[in-house]
C-alpha positions, 0 to 999 in steps of 0.5 A: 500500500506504502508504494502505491501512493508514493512512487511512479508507474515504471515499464512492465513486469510479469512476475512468474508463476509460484508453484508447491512450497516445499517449505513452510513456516507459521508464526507462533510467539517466537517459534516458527512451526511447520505447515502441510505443503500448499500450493499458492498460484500466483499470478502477475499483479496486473492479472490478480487485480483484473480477475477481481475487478475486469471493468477497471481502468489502469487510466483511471488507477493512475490518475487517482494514484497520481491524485492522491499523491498530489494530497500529500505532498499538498497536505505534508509540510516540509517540516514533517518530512524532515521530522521523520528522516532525522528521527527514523532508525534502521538497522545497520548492515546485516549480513545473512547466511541463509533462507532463515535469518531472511524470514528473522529479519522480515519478522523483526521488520514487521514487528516494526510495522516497516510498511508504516514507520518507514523501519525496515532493514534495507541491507536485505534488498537489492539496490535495484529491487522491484516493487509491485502491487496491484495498482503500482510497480517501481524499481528502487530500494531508494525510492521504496525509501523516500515513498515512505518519508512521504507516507509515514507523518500521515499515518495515524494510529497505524498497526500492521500484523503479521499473521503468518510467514512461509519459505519456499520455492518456485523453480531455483527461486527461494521465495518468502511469503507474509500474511499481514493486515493494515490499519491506519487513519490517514492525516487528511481533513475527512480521516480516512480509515485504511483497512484491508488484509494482503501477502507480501511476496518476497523472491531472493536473489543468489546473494539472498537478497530480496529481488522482488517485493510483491503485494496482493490484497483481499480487496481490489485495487480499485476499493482500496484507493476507493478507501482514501476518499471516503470519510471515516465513521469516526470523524475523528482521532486522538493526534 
């Protein structure tokens, strides 16, 4: 969701076909237990989204991405954003020896709830990672970065959580998957509320760095941006 509101439509990309995951985990506490084999089609985003809502326009996405964007930086003040790069911590470098301490250092991001605090450790992507959702795709761990710097002062009261974690396969590719939901108000003058439940794949390089960082979600494209320009029930929330 992060980067769908923050970064540019950039060229084409079809992510492949996940097949059987040989390996699974799912958290519990601190302890990742196994799961029975699953298979989990994956589809490119562009495919996911259009079997959900075949009648959306990828003009119309971009324009009300393009808008929204635009609302932001409207409604952020230099002062804010400023704020957020001086006070953000990330990790420093991490180095990792396998699959495993990948999904550790995922799990320690999330529970920094990086999609909206901006803290993710950044050692752990390729410079030149894609990043794809079902409305938006981009190529950059920096500008996955400087998306976040716009994002993250208007988000209020946000939580993400981490409902389950996986490890496997797709060809050579060892891939990791996250199960998550997002809530959060976000800093405009109607308080929209942001609601809805995603998975985030990750595929690795040969160096195990992530290469592709791709979301789905449980609604489509289309009602999530709906989401931002709809007044919440509320009114209001505590600053």
């Amino acid at each position: 969701m992060a980067s769908a509101l923050g970064g540019p439509l950039l060229g084409n990309h079809n992510t492949p076909a996940l097949q059987i995951i040989k390996k699974s985990t799912r958290l519990s506490g601190r302890r990742r237990q196994p799961l029975n084999g699953t298979i989990v089609p994956m589809r490119g985003m562009h495919a996911i989204c259009a079997a959900k809502k075949k009648k959306e326009s990828p003009l119309f996405l971009k324009l009300a991405v393009g808008l929204v964007t635009e609302l932001l930086r409207i409604f952020t003040t230099s002062q804010e954003r400023s704020s957020f790069v001086s006070g953000s911590t990330t990790p420093n470098e991490i180095s990792v020896a396998d699959i495993d301490d990948v999904v550790a250092v995922l799990e320690s991001d999330y529970k920094r709830s990086y999609f909206l605090t901006g803290e993710f450790t950044r050692s752990i992507y390729a410079e030149d990672c894609w990043f794809i959702d079902p409305t938006i795709k981009f190529q950059g761990r920096d500008l996955y970065q400087r998306n976040l710097q716009l994002l993250v002062p208007f988000f209020v009261n946000p939580s993400l959580l981490l409902c389950g974690i996986e490890q496997g396969f797709k060809g050579d590719t060892k891939f990791i998957k996250a199960k998550w939901y997002l809530r959060t108000y976000l800093k405009l003058p109607w308080r929209p509320l942001i609601s809805l439940e995603g998975s985030t794949i990750y595929d690795l390089d040969d160096d195990l760095k992530i290469a592709y960082h791709v979301e789905s979600w449980n609604i489509s494209a289309f009602e999530a941006i709906t989401q931002i320009f709809l007044p919440s029930s509320n009114g209001s929330f505590d600053k």
